[in-house]
C-alpha positions as CSV (number, residue, x, y, z in Angstrom):
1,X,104.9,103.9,92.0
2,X,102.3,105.0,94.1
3,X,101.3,105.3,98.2
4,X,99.7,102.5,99.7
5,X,98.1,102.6,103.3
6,X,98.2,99.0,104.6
7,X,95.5,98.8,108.0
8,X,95.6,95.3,109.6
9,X,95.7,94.3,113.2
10,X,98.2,92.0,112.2
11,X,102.0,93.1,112.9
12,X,103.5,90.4,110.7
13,X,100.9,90.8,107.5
14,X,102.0,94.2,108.5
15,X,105.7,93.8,107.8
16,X,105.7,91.4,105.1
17,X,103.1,93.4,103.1
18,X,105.7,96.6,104.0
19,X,108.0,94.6,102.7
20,X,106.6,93.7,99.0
21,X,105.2,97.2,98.2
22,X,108.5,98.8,98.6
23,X,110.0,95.7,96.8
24,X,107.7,96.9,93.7
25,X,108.4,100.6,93.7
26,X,105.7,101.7,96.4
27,X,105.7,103.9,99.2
28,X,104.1,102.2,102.0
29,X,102.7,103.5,105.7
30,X,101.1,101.0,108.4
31,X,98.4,101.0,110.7
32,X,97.8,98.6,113.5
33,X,94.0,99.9,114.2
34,X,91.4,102.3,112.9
35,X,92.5,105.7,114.7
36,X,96.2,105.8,113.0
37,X,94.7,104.9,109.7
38,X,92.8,107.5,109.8
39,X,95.4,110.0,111.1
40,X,97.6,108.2,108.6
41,X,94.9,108.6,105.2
42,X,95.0,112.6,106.1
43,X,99.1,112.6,106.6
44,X,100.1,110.3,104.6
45,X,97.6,111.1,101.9
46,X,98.1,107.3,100.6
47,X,96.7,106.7,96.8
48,X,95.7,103.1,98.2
49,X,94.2,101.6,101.4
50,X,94.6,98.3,101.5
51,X,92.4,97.0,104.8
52,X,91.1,94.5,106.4
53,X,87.4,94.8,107.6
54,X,88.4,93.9,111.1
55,X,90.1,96.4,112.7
56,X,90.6,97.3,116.5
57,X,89.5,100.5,118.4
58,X,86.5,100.3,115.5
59,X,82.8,98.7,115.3
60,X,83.6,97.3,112.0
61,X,86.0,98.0,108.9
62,X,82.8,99.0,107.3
63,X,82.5,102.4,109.4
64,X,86.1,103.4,108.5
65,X,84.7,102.8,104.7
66,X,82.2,105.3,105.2
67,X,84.2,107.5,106.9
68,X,86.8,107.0,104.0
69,X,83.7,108.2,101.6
70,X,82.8,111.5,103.6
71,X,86.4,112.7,103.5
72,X,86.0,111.8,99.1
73,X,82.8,113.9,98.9
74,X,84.5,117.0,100.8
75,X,87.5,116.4,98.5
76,X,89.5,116.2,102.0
77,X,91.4,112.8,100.4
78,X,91.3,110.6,97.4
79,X,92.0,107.1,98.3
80,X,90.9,104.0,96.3
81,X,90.1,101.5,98.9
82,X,90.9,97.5,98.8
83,X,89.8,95.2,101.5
84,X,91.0,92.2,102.7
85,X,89.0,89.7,104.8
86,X,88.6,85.9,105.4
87,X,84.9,86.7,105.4
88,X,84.3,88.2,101.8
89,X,80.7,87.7,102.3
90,X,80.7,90.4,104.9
91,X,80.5,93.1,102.3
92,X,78.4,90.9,99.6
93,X,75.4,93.0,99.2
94,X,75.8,95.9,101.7
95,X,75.8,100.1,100.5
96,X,79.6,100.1,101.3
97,X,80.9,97.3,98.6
98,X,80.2,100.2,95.8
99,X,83.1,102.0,98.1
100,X,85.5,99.9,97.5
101,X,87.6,99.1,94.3
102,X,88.3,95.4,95.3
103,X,87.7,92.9,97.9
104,X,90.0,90.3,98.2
105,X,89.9,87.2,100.0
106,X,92.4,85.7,102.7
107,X,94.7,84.0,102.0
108,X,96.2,86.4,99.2
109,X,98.8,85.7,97.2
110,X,101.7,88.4,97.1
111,X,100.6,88.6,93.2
112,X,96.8,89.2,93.2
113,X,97.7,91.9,95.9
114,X,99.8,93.9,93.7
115,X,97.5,93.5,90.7
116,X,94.5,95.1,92.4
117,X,96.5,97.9,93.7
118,X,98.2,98.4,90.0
119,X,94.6,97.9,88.9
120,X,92.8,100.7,91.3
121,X,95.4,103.0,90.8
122,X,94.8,103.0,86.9
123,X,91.0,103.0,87.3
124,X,89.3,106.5,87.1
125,X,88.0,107.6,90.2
126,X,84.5,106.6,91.2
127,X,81.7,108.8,91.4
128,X,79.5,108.8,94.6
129,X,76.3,107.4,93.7
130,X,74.7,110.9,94.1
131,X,76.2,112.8,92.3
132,X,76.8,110.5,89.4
133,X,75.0,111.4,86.0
Protein backbone atom coordinates (compact mmCIF):
# COMPACT_ATOMS: atom_id res chain seq x y z
CA UNK A 1 0.00 0.00 0.00
CA UNK A 2 1.11 3.29 -0.55
CA UNK A 3 -0.26 7.23 -0.98
CA UNK A 4 -0.96 8.35 -4.28
CA UNK A 5 -1.67 12.13 -5.23
CA UNK A 6 -3.94 12.03 -8.36
CA UNK A 7 -3.93 15.97 -10.12
CA UNK A 8 -6.16 16.19 -13.21
CA UNK A 9 -8.64 18.74 -14.18
CA UNK A 10 -10.82 16.05 -14.85
CA UNK A 11 -13.56 15.27 -12.10
CA UNK A 12 -14.48 11.92 -13.53
CA UNK A 13 -10.70 10.52 -14.30
CA UNK A 14 -10.70 11.97 -10.91
CA UNK A 15 -13.25 9.58 -9.30
CA UNK A 16 -12.65 6.64 -11.23
CA UNK A 17 -8.92 6.75 -10.70
CA UNK A 18 -10.00 7.34 -6.67
CA UNK A 19 -11.80 4.63 -7.17
CA UNK A 20 -9.10 1.81 -8.48
CA UNK A 21 -6.24 2.98 -6.06
CA UNK A 22 -8.36 2.28 -3.04
CA UNK A 23 -9.67 -0.95 -4.89
CA UNK A 24 -5.76 -2.10 -4.84
CA UNK A 25 -4.81 -1.16 -1.26
CA UNK A 26 -3.89 2.60 -1.86
CA UNK A 27 -4.57 5.70 -0.07
CA UNK A 28 -5.59 8.15 -2.54
CA UNK A 29 -6.12 12.28 -2.28
CA UNK A 30 -7.41 14.48 -5.41
CA UNK A 31 -6.64 17.57 -6.88
CA UNK A 32 -8.70 19.50 -9.44
CA UNK A 33 -5.71 22.19 -10.26
CA UNK A 34 -2.11 23.05 -9.41
CA UNK A 35 -2.62 25.10 -6.06
CA UNK A 36 -4.45 22.08 -4.01
CA UNK A 37 -1.84 19.75 -5.32
CA UNK A 38 0.48 21.48 -4.01
CA UNK A 39 -1.12 22.23 -0.63
CA UNK A 40 -2.15 18.54 -0.98
CA UNK A 41 1.93 17.01 -1.70
CA UNK A 42 2.88 19.05 1.69
CA UNK A 43 -0.38 17.60 3.71
CA UNK A 44 -0.90 14.74 2.36
CA UNK A 45 2.74 13.91 1.97
CA UNK A 46 1.54 11.36 -0.99
CA UNK A 47 4.48 8.62 -2.04
CA UNK A 48 3.01 9.07 -5.72
CA UNK A 49 1.79 11.97 -7.89
CA UNK A 50 0.18 10.86 -10.61
CA UNK A 51 -0.50 14.11 -13.03
CA UNK A 52 -1.43 15.26 -15.91
CA UNK A 53 0.83 18.06 -17.55
CA UNK A 54 -2.19 20.19 -18.05
CA UNK A 55 -3.44 21.58 -15.12
CA UNK A 56 -5.51 24.84 -14.31
CA UNK A 57 -4.45 27.88 -12.29
CA UNK A 58 -0.72 26.76 -13.78
CA UNK A 59 1.46 27.73 -16.91
CA UNK A 60 2.13 24.25 -17.61
CA UNK A 61 2.35 20.79 -15.57
CA UNK A 62 6.05 21.21 -16.22
CA UNK A 63 6.39 24.22 -13.57
CA UNK A 64 4.58 22.15 -10.83
CA UNK A 65 7.48 19.41 -11.79
CA UNK A 66 10.09 21.74 -10.92
CA UNK A 67 8.47 22.92 -8.10
CA UNK A 68 8.00 19.18 -7.16
CA UNK A 69 12.02 19.02 -7.49
CA UNK A 70 12.90 22.15 -5.16
CA UNK A 71 10.72 20.81 -2.31
CA UNK A 72 13.12 17.06 -3.08
CA UNK A 73 16.38 18.97 -2.88
CA UNK A 74 15.31 20.77 0.59
CA UNK A 75 14.06 17.29 1.68
CA UNK A 76 10.56 19.24 2.29
CA UNK A 77 8.78 15.95 0.45
CA UNK A 78 9.66 12.81 -1.34
CA UNK A 79 7.28 12.13 -4.12
CA UNK A 80 7.96 9.97 -7.24
CA UNK A 81 6.14 11.74 -9.89
CA UNK A 82 4.07 10.01 -13.00
CA UNK A 83 2.50 11.96 -15.66
CA UNK A 84 -0.22 11.47 -17.74
CA UNK A 85 -0.79 13.37 -20.99
CA UNK A 86 -2.35 12.78 -24.49
CA UNK A 87 0.70 14.77 -25.65
CA UNK A 88 3.67 12.52 -24.50
CA UNK A 89 5.89 14.42 -26.78
CA UNK A 90 5.53 17.44 -24.54
CA UNK A 91 8.12 16.23 -22.16
CA UNK A 92 10.29 14.20 -24.95
CA UNK A 93 13.62 15.92 -24.61
CA UNK A 94 13.05 18.74 -22.07
CA UNK A 95 15.26 19.06 -18.37
CA UNK A 96 12.13 18.02 -16.50
CA UNK A 97 11.50 14.32 -18.09
CA UNK A 98 14.66 13.21 -15.74
CA UNK A 99 11.95 14.39 -12.91
CA UNK A 100 9.71 12.05 -13.52
CA UNK A 101 9.62 8.23 -12.99
CA UNK A 102 7.15 7.58 -15.92
CA UNK A 103 5.15 9.19 -18.45
CA UNK A 104 2.24 7.59 -19.60
CA UNK A 105 0.16 8.17 -22.40
CA UNK A 106 -3.71 8.84 -22.65
CA UNK A 107 -5.78 6.64 -22.97
CA UNK A 108 -4.40 4.36 -19.97
CA UNK A 109 -5.47 1.37 -19.10
CA UNK A 110 -6.47 0.82 -15.32
CA UNK A 111 -3.45 -1.94 -15.44
CA UNK A 112 -0.41 0.02 -16.87
CA UNK A 113 -1.55 2.71 -14.23
CA UNK A 114 -1.06 0.62 -11.33
CA UNK A 115 2.07 -1.02 -12.64
CA UNK A 116 4.00 2.31 -12.90
CA UNK A 117 2.92 3.34 -9.54
CA UNK A 118 3.92 -0.36 -8.06
CA UNK A 119 6.95 0.17 -10.17
CA UNK A 120 8.03 3.91 -8.85
CA UNK A 121 7.32 3.06 -5.45
CA UNK A 122 9.89 0.04 -5.56
CA UNK A 123 12.45 2.06 -7.48
CA UNK A 124 15.21 3.79 -5.24
CA UNK A 125 14.93 7.38 -5.15
CA UNK A 126 16.56 9.46 -7.85
CA UNK A 127 19.36 11.60 -7.37
CA UNK A 128 19.20 15.29 -8.59
CA UNK A 129 21.47 15.51 -11.41
CA UNK A 130 23.86 17.72 -9.20
CA UNK A 131 24.48 16.11 -6.65
CA UNK A 132 24.74 12.65 -8.19
CA UNK A 133 28.26 10.97 -8.08
Amino acid sequence: MCRVLVADDDTQHLAIRKRLLEMAGHEAALAEDAPAARRLLEEFRPDVMVMDLRLPKLKDGLSLIRWVDEQRLSAKIAVKVIVLSGWTEELCDLPEEKLVACVLGKPIRNAQLLEAINAAVSSPARSHPSTAS
